[in-house]
C-alpha positions as CSV (number, residue, x, y, z in Angstrom):
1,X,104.8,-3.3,-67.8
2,X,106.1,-0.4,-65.6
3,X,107.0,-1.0,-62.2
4,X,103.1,-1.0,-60.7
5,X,104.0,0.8,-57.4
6,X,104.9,4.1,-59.2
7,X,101.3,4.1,-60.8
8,X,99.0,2.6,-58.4
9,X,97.0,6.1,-58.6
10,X,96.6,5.3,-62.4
11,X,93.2,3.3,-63.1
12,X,92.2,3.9,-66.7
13,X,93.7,4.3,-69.7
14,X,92.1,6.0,-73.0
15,X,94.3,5.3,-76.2
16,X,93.0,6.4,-79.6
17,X,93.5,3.7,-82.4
18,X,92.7,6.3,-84.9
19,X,91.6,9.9,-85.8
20,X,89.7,8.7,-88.7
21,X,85.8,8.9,-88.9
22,X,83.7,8.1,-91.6
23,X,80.9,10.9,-90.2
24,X,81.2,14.8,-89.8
25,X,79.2,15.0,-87.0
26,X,78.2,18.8,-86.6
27,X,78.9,19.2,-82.5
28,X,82.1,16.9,-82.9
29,X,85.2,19.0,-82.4
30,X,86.9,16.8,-85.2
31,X,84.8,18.3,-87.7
32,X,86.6,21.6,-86.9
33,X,90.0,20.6,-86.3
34,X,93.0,20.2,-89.0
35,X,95.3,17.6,-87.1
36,X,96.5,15.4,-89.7
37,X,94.6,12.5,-89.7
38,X,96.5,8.4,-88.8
39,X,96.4,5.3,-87.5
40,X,97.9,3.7,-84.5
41,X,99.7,0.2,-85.6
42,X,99.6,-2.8,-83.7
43,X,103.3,-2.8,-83.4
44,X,103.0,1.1,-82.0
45,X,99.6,-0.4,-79.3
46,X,101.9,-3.0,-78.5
47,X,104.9,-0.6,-77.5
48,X,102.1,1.5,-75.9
49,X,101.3,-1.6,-73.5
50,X,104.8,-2.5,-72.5
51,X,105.4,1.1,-71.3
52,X,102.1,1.4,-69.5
53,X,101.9,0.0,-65.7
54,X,99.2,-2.6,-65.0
55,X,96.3,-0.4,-65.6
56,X,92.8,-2.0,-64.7
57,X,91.2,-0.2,-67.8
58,X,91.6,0.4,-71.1
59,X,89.3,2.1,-73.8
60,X,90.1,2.0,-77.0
61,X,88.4,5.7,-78.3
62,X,89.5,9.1,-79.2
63,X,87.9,11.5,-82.4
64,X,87.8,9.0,-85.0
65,X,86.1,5.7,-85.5
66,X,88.0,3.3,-83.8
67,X,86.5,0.3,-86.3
68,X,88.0,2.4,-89.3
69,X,91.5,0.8,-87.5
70,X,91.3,-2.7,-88.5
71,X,93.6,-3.5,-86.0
72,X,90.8,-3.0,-83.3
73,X,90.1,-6.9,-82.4
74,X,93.5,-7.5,-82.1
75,X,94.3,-4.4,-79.8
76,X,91.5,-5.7,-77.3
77,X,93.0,-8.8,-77.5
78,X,96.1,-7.8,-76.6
79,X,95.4,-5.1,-73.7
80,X,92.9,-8.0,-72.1
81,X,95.7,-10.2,-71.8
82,X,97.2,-7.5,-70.3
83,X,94.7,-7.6,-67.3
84,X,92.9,-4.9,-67.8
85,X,89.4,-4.4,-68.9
86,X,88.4,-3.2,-72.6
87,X,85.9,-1.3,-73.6
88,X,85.3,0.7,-76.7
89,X,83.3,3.4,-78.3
90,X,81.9,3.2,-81.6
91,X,78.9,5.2,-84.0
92,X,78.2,1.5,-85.1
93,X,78.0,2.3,-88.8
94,X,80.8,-0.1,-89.8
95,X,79.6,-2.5,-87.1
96,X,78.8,-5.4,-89.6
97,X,78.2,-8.6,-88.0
98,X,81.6,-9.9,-88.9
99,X,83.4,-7.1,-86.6
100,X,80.7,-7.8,-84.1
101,X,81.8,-11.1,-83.9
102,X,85.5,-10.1,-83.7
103,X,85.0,-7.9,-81.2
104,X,83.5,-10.7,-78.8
105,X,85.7,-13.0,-79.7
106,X,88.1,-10.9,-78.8
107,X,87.2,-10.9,-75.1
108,X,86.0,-7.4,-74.9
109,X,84.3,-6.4,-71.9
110,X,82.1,-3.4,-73.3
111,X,80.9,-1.4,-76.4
112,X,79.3,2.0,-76.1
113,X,77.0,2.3,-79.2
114,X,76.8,6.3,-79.7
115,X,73.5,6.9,-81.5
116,X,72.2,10.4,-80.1
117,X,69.1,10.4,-82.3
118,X,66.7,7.5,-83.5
119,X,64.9,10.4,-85.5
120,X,65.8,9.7,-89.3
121,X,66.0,13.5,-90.4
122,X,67.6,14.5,-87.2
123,X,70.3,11.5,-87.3
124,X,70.7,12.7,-91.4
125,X,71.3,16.3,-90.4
126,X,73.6,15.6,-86.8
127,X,75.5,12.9,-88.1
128,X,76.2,13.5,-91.6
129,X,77.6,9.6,-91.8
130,X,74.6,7.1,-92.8
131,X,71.0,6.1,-92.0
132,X,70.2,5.6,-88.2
133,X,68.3,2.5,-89.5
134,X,71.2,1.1,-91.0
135,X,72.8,1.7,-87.7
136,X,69.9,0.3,-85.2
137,X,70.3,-3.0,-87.4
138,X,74.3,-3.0,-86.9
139,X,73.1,-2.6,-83.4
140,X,70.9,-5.1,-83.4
141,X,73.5,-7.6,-84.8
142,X,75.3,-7.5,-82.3
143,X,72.8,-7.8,-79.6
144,X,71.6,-11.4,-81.4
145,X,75.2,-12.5,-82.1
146,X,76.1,-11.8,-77.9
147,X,72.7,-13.6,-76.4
148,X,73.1,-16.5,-79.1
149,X,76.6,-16.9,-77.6
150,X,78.8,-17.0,-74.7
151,X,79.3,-13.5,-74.0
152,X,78.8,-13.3,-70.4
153,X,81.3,-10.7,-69.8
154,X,80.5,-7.6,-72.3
155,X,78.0,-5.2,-71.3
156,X,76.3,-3.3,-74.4
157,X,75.0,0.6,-73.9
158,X,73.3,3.1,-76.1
159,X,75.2,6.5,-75.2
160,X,73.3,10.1,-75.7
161,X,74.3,13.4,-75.7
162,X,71.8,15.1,-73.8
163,X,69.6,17.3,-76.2
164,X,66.0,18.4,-76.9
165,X,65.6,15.6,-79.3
166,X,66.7,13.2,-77.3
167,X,64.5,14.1,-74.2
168,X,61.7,14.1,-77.2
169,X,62.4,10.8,-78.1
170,X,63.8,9.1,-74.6
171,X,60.7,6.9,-74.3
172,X,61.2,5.4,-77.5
173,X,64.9,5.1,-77.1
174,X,64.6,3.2,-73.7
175,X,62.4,1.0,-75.3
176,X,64.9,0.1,-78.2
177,X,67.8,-0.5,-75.8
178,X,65.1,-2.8,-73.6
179,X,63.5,-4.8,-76.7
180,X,67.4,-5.3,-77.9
181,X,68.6,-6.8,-74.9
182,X,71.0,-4.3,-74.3
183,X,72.4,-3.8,-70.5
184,X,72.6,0.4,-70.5
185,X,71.1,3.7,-71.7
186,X,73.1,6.2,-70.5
187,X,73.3,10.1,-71.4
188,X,76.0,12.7,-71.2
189,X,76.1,16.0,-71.5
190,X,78.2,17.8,-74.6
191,X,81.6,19.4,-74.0
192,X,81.0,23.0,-76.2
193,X,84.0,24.3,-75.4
194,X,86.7,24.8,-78.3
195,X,83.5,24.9,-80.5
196,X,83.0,28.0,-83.0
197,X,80.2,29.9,-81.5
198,X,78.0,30.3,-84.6
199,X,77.0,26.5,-84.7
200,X,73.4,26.5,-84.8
201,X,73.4,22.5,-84.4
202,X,75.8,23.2,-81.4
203,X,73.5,26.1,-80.0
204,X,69.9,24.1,-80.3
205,X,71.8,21.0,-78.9
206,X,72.6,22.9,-75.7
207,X,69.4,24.7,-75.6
208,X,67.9,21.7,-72.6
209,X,65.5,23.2,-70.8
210,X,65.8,22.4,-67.3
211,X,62.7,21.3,-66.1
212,X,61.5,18.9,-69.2
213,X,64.8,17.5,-68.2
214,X,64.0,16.6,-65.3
215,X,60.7,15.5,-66.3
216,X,61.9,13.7,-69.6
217,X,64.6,11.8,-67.7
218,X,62.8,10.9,-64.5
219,X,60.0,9.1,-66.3
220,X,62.6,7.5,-68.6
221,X,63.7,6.2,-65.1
222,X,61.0,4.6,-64.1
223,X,60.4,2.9,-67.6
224,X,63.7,1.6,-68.0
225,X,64.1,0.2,-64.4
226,X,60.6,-1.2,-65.2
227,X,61.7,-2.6,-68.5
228,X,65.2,-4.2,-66.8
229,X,67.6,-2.1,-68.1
230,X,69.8,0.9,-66.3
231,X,69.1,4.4,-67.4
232,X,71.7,6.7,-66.7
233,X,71.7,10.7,-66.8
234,X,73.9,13.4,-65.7
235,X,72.5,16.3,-62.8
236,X,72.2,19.4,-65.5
237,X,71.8,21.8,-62.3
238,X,74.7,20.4,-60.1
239,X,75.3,23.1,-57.7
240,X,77.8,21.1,-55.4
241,X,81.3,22.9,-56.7
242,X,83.6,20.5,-54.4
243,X,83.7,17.6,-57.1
244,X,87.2,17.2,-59.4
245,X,87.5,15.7,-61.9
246,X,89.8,12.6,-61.7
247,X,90.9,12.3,-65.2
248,X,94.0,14.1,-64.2
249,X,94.6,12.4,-61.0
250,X,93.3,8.5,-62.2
251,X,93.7,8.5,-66.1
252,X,95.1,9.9,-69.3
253,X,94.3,9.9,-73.1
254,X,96.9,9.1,-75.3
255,X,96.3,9.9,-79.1
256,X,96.9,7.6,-81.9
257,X,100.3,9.6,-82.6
258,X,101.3,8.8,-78.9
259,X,101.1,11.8,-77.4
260,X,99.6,11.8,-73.7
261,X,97.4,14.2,-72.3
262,X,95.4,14.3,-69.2
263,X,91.6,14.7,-70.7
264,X,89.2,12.2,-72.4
265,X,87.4,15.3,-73.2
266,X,90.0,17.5,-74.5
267,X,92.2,15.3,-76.5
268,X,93.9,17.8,-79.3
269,X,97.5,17.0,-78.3
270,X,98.1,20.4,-80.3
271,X,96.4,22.6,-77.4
272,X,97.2,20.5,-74.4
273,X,99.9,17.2,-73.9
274,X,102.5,16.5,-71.1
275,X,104.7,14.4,-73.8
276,X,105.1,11.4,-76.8
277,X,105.2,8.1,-75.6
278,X,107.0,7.5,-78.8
279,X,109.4,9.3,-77.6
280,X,109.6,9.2,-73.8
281,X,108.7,6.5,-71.0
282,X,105.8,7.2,-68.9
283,X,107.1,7.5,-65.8
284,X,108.9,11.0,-66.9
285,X,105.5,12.0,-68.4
286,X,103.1,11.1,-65.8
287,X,105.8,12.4,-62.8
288,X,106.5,15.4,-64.6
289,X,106.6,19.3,-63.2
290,X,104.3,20.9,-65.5
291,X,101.7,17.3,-65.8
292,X,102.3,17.7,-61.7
293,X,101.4,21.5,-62.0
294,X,98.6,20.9,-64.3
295,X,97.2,18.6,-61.7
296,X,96.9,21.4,-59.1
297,X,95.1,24.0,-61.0
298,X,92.6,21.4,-61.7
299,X,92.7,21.1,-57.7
300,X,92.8,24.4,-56.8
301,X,89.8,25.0,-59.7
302,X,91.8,27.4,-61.5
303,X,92.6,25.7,-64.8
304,X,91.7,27.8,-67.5
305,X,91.3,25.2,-70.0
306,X,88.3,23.2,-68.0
307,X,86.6,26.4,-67.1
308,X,83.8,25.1,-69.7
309,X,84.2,21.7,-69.7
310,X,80.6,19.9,-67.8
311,X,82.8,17.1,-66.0
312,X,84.5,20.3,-63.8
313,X,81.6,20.0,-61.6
314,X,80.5,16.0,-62.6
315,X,78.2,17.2,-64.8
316,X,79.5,15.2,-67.6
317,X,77.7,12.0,-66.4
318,X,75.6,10.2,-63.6
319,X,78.0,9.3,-61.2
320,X,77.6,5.8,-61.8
321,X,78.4,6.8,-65.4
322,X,81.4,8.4,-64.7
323,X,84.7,6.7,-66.2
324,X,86.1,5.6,-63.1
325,X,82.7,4.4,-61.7
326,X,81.9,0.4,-61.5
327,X,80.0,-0.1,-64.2
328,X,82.5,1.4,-66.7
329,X,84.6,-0.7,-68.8
């Protein structure tokens, strides 16, 4: 590891173990994109560690599927005996209970189970991967396999892009998460930008109205702290401008292929990076000019690449949801 007193301003960590996904999700900017598609090795995670400071997070996630990388229980064994804390993201479709198993074995601390929709024709037409009852019963694996164990130490959440669907369904979907045991519902809101503007998917999934918002999620409040388990949803009307986001301040994404950018949320190395860890150490990346300038037009709130993003304002999440919140692993 780095020398830590350069990078105590660096809490979290995103690195991408691949760019591979088994869905074509229509609102995911993968979909859209023409990177070339790969997989980080163990050997290249590994290198990726040693030239990393002591960082007190790690998620392993990017545009792809990170269990398409069968590398993934090793890689969160490795960055936990590194110290920090691992989480990952995952659509759960490949979540058999075998990688369940390896997973918690593995010592990870949590797994966000992106589902969106429990709706059947909805999930079919979003998703484009498999059958969200195929997925709820992945789910549900691994929910039996972590309270028949010892698995104090990984929390499990169902994670929601915030949608007309979804309010439709919130009830139910608090419910699921409750009856499975699992520790966290939480909703987010969808990053549009860098999307073409005729997606009709993309245009109905922004198309919340405001006040069954509010409706939909306070009652799903009250059912889930009733039920035990933490329900989580983003302010749609924020009208407090002062927030930043701390991605560029606290963290940084680094894709599969090693290059380093400052945004979980814009992570196309081809329209925004500050440099390959490949190819350079971190220090010169994180310290340098134009990553240094880039850090005060986000400041100043002049960036032109956030102007759309909804974590500008901390829209993106609750604030207890946000990345480099306490309950985030």
């Amino acid at each position: 590891m780095a020398n830590s007193l350069i990078w105590q301003n660096l809490l979290r960590v995103q690195i991408e173990p691949t760019n591979r996904c088994n869905f074509k999700c229509s609102y995911c900017r993968r979909t859209y994109w023409s990177r070339p598609n790969g997989d980080m090795s163990l050997e290249q995670f590994l290198l990726v560690l040693d030239k990393l400071p002591s960082v007190a997070r790690i998620h392993l996630q990017g545009v792809g599927e990170p269990l398409l990388n069968r590398d993934l229980p090793k890689m969160v064994r490795s960055a936990r005996s590194s110290g920090a804390r691992v989480g990952t993201s995952t659509n759960a479709s490949l979540l058999t209970r075998e990688a369940a198993a390896a997973l918690l074995d593995a010592g990870i601390n949590r797994i966000n189970l992106s589902i969106d929709t429990i709706d059947p024709l909805a999930f079919k037409r979003l998703r484009g991967g498999t059958k969200v009852e195929s997925v709820i019963n992945n789910i549900t694996a691994l929910a039996d396999i972590r309270s028949k164990s010892s698995y104090p130490d990984t929390d499990l959440a169902l994670v929601l892009v915030a949608s007309p669907s979804v309010l439709e369904k919130l009830q139910e979907i608090i419910h699921l998460g409750a009856n499975l045991g699992l520790d966290e519902v939480y909703m987010q809101n969808l990053n549009s930008s860098f999307f073409p503007s005729n997606n009709s998917d993309l245009q109905q999934l922004n198309n919340v109205d405001p006040e069954k918002y509010r409706e939909a999620t306070l009652a799903a409040g009250i059912t889930a702290e009733n039920l035990g388990i933490r329900f989580l949803a983003p302010d749609l009307d924020c009208t407090d401008h002062s927030y930043r986001c701390q991605w560029p301040f606290h963290g940084c994404n680094i894709t599969w292929d090693g290059f380093v950018s400052p945004c979980c949320l814009q992570p196309d190395p081809d329209l925004l990076n500050f440099g390959n860890l490949f190819e350079s150490d971190f220090e010169m990346i994180w310290q340098s000019s134009s990553y240094h300038d880039f850090r005060a037009r986000v400041k100043a709130d002049c960036e032109p690449i956030c102007v759309e993003c909804p974590a500008r304002y901390g829209r993106m999440w609750h604030p207890d949801a946000n990345p480099f919140a306490k309950h985030e692993s």
